[in-house]
C-alpha positions as CSV (number, residue, x, y, z in Angstrom):
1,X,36.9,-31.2,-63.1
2,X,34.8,-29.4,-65.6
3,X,30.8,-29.8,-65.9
4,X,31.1,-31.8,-68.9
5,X,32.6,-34.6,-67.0
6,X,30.8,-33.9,-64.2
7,X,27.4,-34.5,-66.0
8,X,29.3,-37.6,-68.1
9,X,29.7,-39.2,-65.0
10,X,26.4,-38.6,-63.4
11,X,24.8,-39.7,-66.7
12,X,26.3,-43.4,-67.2
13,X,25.0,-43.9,-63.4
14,X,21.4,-42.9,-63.9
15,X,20.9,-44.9,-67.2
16,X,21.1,-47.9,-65.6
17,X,17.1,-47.9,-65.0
18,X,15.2,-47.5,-68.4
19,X,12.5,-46.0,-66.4
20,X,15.0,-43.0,-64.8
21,X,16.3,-42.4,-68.5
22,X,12.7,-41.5,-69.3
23,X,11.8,-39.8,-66.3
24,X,14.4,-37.5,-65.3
25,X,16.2,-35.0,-67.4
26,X,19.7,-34.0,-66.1
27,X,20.9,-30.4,-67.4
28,X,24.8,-30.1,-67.8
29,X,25.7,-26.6,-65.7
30,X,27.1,-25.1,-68.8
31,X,23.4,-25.6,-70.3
32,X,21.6,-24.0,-67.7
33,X,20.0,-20.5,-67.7
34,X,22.6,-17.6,-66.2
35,X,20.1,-16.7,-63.5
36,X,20.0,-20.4,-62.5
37,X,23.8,-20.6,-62.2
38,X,23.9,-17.2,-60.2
39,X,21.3,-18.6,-58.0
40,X,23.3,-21.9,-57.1
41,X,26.6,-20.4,-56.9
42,X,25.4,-17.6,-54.2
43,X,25.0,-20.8,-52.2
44,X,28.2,-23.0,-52.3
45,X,31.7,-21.9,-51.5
46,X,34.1,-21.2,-54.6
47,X,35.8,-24.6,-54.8
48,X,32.5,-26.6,-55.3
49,X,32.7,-27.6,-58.6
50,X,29.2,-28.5,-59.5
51,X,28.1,-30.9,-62.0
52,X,24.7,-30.8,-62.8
53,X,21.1,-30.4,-62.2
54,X,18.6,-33.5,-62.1
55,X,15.0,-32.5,-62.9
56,X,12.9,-35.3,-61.5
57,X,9.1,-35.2,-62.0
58,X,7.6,-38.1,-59.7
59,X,8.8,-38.9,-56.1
60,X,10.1,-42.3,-57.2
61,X,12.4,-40.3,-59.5
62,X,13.8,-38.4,-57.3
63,X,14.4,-40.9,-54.8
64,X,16.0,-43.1,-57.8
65,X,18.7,-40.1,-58.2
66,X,19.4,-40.5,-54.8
67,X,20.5,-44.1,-54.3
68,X,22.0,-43.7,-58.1
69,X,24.6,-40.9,-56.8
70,X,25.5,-42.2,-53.8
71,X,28.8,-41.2,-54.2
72,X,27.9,-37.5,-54.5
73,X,27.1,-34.5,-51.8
74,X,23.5,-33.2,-53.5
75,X,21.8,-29.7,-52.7
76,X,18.3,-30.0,-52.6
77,X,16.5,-27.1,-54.5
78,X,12.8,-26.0,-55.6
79,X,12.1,-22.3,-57.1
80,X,15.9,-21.2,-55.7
81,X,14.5,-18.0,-54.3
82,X,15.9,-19.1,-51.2
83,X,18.6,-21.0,-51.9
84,X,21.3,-18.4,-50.9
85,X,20.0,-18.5,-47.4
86,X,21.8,-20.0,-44.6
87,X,25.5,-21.2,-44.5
88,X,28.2,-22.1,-47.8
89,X,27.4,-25.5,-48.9
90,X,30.4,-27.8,-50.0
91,X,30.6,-30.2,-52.4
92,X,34.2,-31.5,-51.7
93,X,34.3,-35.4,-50.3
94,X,36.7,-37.9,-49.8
95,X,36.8,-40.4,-52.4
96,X,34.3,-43.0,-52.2
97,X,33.8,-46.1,-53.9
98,X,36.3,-45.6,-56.5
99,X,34.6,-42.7,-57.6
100,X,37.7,-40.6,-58.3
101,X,36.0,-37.5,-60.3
102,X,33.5,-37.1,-57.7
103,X,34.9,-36.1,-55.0
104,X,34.7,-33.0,-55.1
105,X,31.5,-32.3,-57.4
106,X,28.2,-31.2,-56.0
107,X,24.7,-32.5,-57.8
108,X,21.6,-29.6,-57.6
109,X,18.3,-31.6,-57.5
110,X,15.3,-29.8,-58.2
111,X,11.9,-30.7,-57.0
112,X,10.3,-27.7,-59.6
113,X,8.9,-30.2,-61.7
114,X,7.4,-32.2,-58.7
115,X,4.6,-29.8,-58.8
116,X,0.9,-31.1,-58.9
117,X,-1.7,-30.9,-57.0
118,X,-2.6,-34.2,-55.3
119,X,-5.6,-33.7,-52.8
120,X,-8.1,-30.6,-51.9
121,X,-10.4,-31.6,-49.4
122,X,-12.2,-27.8,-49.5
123,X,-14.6,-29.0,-46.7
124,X,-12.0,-30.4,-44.4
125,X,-10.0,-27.2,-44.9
126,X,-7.0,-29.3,-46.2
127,X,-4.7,-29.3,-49.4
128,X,-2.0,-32.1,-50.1
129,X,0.6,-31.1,-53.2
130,X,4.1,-31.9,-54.3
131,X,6.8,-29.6,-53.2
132,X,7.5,-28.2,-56.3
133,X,4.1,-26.2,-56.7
134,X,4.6,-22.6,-56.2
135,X,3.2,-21.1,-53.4
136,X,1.7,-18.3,-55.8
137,X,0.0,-21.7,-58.1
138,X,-1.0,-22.7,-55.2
139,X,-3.0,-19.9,-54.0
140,X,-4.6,-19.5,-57.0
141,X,-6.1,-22.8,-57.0
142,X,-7.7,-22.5,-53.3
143,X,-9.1,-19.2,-54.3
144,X,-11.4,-20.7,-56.5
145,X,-12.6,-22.4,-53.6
146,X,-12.7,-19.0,-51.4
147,X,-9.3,-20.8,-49.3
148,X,-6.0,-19.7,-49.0
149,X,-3.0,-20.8,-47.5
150,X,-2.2,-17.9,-44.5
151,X,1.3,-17.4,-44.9
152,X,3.1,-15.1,-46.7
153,X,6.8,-15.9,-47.5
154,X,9.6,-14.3,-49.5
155,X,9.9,-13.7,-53.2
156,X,6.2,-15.9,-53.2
157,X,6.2,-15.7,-57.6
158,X,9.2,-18.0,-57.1
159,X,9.3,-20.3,-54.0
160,X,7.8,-23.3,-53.9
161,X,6.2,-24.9,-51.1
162,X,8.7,-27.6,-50.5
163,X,11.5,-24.4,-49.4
164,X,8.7,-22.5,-47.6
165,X,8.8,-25.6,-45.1
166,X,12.7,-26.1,-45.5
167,X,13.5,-22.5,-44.8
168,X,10.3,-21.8,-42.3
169,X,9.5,-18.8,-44.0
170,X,6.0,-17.9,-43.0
171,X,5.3,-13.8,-43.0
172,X,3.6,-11.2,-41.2
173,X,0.3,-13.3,-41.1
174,X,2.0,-15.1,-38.0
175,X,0.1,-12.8,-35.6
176,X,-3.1,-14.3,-36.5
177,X,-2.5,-17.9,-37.6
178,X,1.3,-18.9,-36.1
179,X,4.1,-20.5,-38.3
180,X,4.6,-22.6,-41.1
181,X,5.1,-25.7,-39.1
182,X,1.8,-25.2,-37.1
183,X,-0.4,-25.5,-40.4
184,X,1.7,-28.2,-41.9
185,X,-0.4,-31.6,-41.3
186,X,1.8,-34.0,-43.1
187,X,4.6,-34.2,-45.5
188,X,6.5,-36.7,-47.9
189,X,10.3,-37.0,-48.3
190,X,13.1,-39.3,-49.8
191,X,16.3,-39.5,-46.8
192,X,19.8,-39.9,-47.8
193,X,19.8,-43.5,-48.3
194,X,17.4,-43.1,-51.2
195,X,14.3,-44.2,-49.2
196,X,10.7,-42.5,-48.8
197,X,8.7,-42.0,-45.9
198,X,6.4,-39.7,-45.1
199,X,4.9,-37.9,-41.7
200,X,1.0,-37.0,-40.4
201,X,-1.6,-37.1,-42.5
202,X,-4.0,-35.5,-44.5
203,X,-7.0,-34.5,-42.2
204,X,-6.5,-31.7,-39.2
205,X,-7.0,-34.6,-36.3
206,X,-4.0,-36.9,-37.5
207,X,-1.5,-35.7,-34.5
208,X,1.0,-38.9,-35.7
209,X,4.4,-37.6,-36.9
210,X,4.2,-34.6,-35.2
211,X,7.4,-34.3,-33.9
212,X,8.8,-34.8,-37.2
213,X,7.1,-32.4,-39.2
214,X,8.7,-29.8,-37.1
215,X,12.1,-31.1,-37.2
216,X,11.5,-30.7,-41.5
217,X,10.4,-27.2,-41.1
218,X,13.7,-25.5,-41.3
219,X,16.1,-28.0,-41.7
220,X,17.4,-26.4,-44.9
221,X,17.3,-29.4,-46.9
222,X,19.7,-31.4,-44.5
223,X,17.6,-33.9,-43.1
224,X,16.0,-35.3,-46.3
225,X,14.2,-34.0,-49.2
226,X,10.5,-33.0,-49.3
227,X,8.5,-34.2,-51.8
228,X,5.0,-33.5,-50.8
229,X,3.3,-31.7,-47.7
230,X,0.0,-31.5,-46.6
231,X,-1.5,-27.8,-45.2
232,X,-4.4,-26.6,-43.3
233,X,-6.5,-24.1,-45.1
234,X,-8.4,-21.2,-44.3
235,X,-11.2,-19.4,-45.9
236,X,-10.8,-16.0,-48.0
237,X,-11.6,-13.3,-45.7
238,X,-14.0,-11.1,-46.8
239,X,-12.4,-7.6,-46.1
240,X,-8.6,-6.3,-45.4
241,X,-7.8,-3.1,-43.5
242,X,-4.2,-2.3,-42.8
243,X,-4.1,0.5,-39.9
244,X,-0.5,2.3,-39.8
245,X,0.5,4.1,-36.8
246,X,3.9,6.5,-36.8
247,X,6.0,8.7,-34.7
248,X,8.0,8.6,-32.1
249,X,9.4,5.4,-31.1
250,X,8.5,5.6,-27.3
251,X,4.8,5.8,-28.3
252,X,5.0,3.3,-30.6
253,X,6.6,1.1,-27.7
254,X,3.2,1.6,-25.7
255,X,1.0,1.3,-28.9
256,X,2.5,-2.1,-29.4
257,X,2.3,-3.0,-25.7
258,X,-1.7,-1.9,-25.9
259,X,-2.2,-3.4,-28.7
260,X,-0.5,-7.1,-27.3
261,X,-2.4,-7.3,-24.4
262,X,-5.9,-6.3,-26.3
263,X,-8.8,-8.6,-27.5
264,X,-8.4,-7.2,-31.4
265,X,-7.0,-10.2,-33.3
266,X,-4.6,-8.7,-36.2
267,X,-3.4,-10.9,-38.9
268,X,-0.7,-8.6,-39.0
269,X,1.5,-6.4,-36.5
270,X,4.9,-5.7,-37.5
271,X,7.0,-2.6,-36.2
272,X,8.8,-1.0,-39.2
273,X,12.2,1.1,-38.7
274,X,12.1,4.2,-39.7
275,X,14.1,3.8,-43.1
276,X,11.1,1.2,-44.0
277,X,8.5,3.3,-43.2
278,X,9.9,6.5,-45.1
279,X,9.7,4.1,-48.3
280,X,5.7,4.0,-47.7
281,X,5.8,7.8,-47.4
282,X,5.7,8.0,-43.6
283,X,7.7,9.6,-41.3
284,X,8.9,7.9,-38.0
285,X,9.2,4.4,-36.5
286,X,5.5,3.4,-37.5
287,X,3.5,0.0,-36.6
288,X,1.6,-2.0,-39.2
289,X,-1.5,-3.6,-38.3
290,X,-3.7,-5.2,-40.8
291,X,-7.2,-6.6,-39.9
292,X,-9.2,-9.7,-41.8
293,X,-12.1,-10.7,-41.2
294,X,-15.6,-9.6,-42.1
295,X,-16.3,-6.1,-42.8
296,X,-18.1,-4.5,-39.5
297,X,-15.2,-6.6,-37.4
298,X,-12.2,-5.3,-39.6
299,X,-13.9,-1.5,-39.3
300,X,-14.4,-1.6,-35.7
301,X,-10.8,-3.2,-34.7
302,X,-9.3,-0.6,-37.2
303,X,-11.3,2.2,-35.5
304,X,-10.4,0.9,-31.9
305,X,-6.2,0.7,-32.9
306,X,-6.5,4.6,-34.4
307,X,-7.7,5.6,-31.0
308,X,-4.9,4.4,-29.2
309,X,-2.8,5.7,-31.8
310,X,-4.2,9.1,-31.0
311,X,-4.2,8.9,-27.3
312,X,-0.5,8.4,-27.7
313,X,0.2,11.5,-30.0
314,X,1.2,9.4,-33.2
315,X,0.1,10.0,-36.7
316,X,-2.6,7.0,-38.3
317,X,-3.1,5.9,-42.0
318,X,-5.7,3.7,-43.3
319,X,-4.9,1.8,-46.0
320,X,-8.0,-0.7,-47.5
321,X,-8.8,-2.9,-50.0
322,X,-6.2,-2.3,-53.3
323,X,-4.0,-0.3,-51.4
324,X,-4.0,-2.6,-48.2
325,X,-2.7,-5.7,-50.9
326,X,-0.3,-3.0,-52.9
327,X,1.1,-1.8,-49.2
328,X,1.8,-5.0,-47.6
329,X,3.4,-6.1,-51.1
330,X,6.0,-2.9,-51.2
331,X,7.3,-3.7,-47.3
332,X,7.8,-7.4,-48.5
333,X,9.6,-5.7,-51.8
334,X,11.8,-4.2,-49.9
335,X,12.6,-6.7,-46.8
336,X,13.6,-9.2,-49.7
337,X,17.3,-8.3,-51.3
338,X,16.4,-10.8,-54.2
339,X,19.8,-11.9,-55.5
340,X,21.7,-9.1,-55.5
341,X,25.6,-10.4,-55.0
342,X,26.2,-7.5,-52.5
343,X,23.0,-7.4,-50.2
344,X,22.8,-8.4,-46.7
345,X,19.7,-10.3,-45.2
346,X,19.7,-11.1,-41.6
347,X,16.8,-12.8,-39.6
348,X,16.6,-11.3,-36.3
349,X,14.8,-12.9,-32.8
350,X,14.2,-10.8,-30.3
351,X,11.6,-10.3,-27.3
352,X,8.5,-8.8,-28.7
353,X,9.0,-6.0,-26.0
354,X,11.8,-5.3,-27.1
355,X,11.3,-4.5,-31.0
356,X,11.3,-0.7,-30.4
357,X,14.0,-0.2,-28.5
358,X,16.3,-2.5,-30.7
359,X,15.4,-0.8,-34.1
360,X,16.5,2.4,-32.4
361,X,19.4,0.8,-31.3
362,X,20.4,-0.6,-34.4
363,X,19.7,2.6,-37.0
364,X,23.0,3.7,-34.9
365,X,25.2,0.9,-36.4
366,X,23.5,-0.4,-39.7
367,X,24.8,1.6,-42.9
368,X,22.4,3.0,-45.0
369,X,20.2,2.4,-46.7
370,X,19.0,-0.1,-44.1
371,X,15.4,-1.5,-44.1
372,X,13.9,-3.7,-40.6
373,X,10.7,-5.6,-39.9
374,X,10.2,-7.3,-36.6
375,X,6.8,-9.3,-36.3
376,X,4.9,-8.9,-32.8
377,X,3.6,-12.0,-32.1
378,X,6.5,-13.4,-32.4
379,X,10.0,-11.2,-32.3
380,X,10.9,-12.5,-35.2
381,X,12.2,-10.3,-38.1
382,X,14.5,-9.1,-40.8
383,X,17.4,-6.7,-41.6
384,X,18.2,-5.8,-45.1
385,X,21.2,-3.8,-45.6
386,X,24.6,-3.4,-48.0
387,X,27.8,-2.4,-45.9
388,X,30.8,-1.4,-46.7
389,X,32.7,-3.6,-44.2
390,X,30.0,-6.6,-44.1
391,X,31.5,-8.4,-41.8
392,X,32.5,-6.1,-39.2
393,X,29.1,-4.8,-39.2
394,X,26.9,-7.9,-39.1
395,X,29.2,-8.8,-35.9
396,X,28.4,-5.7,-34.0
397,X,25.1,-6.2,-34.7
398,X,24.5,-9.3,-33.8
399,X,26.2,-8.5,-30.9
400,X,23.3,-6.1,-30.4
401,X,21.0,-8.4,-30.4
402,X,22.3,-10.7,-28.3
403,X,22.9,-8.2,-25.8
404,X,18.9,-7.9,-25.7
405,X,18.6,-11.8,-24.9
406,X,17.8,-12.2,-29.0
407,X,19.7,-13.4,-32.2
408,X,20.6,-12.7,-35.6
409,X,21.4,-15.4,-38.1
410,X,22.8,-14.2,-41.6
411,X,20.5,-15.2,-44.5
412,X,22.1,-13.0,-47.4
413,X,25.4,-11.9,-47.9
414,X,28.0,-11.9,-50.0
415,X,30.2,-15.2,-50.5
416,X,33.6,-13.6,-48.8
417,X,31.2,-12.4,-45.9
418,X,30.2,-16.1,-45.0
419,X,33.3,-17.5,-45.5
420,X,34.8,-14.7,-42.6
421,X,32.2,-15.1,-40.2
422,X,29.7,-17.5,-38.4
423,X,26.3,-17.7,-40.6
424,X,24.1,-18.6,-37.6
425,X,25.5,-17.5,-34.8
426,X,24.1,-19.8,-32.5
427,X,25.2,-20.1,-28.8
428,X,22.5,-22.6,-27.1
429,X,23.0,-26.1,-25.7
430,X,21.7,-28.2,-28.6
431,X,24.3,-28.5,-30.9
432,X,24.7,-32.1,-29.6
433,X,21.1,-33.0,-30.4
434,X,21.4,-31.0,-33.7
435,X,24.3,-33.6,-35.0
436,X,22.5,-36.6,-33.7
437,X,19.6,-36.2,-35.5
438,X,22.0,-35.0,-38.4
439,X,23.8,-38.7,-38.0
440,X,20.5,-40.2,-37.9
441,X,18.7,-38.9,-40.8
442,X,22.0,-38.5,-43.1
443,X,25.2,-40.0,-41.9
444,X,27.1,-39.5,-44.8
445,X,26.1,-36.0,-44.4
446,X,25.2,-35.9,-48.0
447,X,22.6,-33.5,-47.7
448,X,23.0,-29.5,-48.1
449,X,26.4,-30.2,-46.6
450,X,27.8,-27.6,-44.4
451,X,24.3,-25.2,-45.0
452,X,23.1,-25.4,-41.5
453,X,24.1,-25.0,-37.9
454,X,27.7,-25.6,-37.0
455,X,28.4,-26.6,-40.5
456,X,25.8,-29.4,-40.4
């Protein structure tokens, strides 16, 4: 089934309601931009023949497209920087309702235009906005209060905040203030059925919906999808210091181990392979430790890490103000493969003792050029590499990882990669819980079919 027909029989469907005719534009795939189309088609297999794209602008809109296509598996989208993460989705269903044509067709519904601003309470340290703002939009506008939102997620000039929470991509600035899902006070969504609801609230005390808030924050799109969310805020701070020690790995090790069991609260810690850090013009496994706060605090911590640093023999940089913003900006450059058809992106858990050790390990295995980034408060990380035998190589090291007690989940990688191997990888017990919640929230399974878990 070609586009055309695709987007004829979505269209037909969706004028039934004067009001969706003039709310929601609906592009036919042979219309949209090439980078658009490159986008989706990095994220379904090869046999999803997609229709088209719905561009709904109010929440009500979106959740009319919805119950309109019933009939139809839909991928959930905002910015698509992300939207080649995770597992193949598939658009193929059985036929349902005598919708012949559709059965195999796949509807892209962007939030992008859901985008405005809806509450900033600067005083309460709160913002409320639709899931289409960009996170970079939004930034801007709590600067001019002296706010800011601390995370700092992938390719920020294009994601929006509705795939931040979807994909749980919150940054380096874990070490100081946690993860996505512990700012996020409340949130909006439409479910399969076409229905909204929503979860929390919009002040820091509201506990209610807790639960679910954290289910949303990396579901990948397959529970329901976000329409609005609201954040915790925190002020500007008024200096930024990054401190970058390098060297040999052991030392490293015990600088990391110092540093962990220390008083000094980083923003920032991240250990950075060696490949990474000869990209930043330094030589050796090296740790990044960036400091925010106001200026005497940020100087002494600094001061305090560069002694350790020389205690243990390893080399330290300073790198303030400008260069602090323009270093932190080149490690996220390179730790994000953009859309490149033939680059491999892997998120990577392991115990925070244990970074070191496995980037030494895995320099052994991963081709080069190789780039890896493992956060310490957490063990959370990335691997960004091209191989020639993708598959083979992602297994062994995953296999590394697991080894370690850890995990490596493929984000990126080319389409005949996913199709050969398991995306996520995952070996716990709660695969059972996983498709009862799936069941619960989407029995159809209508939503980013296939992305997640066990083909969830």
């Amino acid at each position: 089934m070609n586009s055309a027909e695709n987007s004829a029989d979505l269209q037909p469907t969706l004028q039934g309601s004067k009001r969706l005719v003039e709310a929601i534009d609906v592009q036919d795939w042979d219309a949209l931009p090439s980078g658009k189309k490159t986008a989706i088609r990095q994220a379904v297999t090869p046999e999803t023949a997609l229709s088209s794209v719905a561009y709904p602008d109010t929440p009500a809109a979106l959740a009319a497209v919805v119950t309109a296509t019933d009939h139809q598996y839909l991928l959930p989208c905002g910015g698509g920087s992300k939207l080649h993460w995770g597992g193949l989705v598939k658009g193929r269903r059985a036929e349902s309702r005598g919708q012949k044509d559709g059965k195999n067709s796949l509807l892209v519904v962007s939030t992008e235009r859901l985008n405005r601003l809806v509450e900033h309470a600067v005083g309460d340290l709160t913002v409320t906005v639709e899931a289409g703002m960009r996170f970079t939009d939004l930034q801007a506008t709590l600067a001019k209060a002296g706010q800011f939102l601390a995370i700092d997620p992938a390719y920020p000039d294009r994601a929006t905040i509705g795939g931040i929470v979807a994909t749980a991509d919150t940054g380096s600035l874990r070490q100081r203030y946690n993860s996505v899902r512990d700012m996020l006070l409340g949130l909006s969504f439409v479910r399969a059925d076409g229905q909204s609801a929503k979860a929390g609230g919009r002040v820091v005390k509201n506990v209610a919906g807790y639960d679910l808030m954290k289910l949303f924050t990396g579901s990948y799109g397959t529970l329901g999808i976000i329409t609005q969310v609201t954040f915790r805020v925190y002020p500007l701070p008024e200096a930024s210091q990054t401190i970058v020690l390098s060297g040999a790995a052991s030392a490293i090790a015990q600088a990391t181990q110092t540093l962990l069991s220390s008083a000094l609260t980083p923003a920032s810690a991240d250990v950075l392979s060696d490949s990474m850090a000869a990209e930043l013009a330094i030589a050796g496994t090296a740790l990044a430790i960036r400091f925010q706060s106001i200026l005497p605090s940020v100087q002494e911590q600094s001061q305090r890490m560069v002694a350790v640093g020389q205690a243990l023999g390893l080399t330290s940089v300073c790198f303030a103000d400008a260069d602090d913003t323009a270093l932190w900006q080149r490690v996220q450059k390179h730790m994000t493969a953009d859309n490149q058809t033939d680059a491999i992106t892997c998120k990577i858990g392991i115990r925070p003792s244990e970074a070191v050790a496995l980037l030494s390990i895995l320099k052994d295995v991963a081709i080069a050029p190789w780039f890896g980034q493992i956060h310490m408060a957490s063990g959370l990380g990335r691997l960004v590499l091209n191989a020639t035998s993708p598959s083979e190589t992602l297994l062994k090291l995953r296999s590394i990882c697991q080894a370690k007690s850890g995990f490596l989940s493929v984000l990126q990688a080319p389409i005949e990669c996913k199709q050969a191997i398991d995306v996520w990888g995952y070996s716990g017990n709660a695969l059972p819980l996983m498709r009862q919640l799936k069941q619960q929230f989407d029995p159809d399974g209508r939503l980013s079919p296939h992305r997640f878990v066990s083909g969830i």
